[in-house]
N, C-alpha and C positions, 0 to 999 in steps of 0.2 A: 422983667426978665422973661424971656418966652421960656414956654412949657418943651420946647423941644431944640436942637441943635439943627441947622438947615444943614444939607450938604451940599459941599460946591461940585460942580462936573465931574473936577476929575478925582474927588472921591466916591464915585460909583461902585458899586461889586462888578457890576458888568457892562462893559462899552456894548454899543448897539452894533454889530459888526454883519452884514444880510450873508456874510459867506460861511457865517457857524451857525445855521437857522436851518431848519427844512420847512418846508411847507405841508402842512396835513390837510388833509380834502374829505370832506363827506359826499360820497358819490351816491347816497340813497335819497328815498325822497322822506324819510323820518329821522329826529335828531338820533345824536347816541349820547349814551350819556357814560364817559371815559372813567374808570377805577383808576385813576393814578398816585404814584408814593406821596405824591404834594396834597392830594385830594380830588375831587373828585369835578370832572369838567365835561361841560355840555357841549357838541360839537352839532350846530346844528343842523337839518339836511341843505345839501348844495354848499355848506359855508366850506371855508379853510382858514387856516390859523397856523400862523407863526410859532414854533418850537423847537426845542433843542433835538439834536439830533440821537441823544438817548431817548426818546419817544419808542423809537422803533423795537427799543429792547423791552418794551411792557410788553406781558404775554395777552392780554386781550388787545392790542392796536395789533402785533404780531397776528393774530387769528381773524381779525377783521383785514387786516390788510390781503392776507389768505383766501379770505371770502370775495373779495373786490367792493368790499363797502367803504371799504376808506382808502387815499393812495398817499403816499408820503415821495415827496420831492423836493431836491435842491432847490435853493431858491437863485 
């Protein structure tokens, strides 16, 4: 008997859908490393990375976004 239940497709929490995502960008040339409620994530420089679009409401992306170290876009 396996140790775990697999799940099929369309028992997911969440479909992949690219129009409920923004895109987040490090526009510096050193990582940052993000305080987020889920924990804590390294964004590294030049990269970007796929996110919900409550990102924007964290008060340090907010403040970095304000600096022009990071830019958040629809994807």
């Amino acid at each position: 008997m396996p140790l775990f239940r697999q799940r099929k497709p369309g028992q997911l929490e969440r479909d992949w859908d690219p129009e409920q995502f923004v895109t987040v960008r490090n526009t510096t040339n050193s990582n940052i490393l993000l305080d987020l409620p889920t924990g804590y994530f390294r964004l590294d420089a030049g990269r970007s990375f796929r996110m919900t679009p409550d990102i924007a409401g964290v008060p340090q992306v907010k403040d970095l976004v304000a600096a022009g170290q990071v830019e958040i876009s629809k994807a």
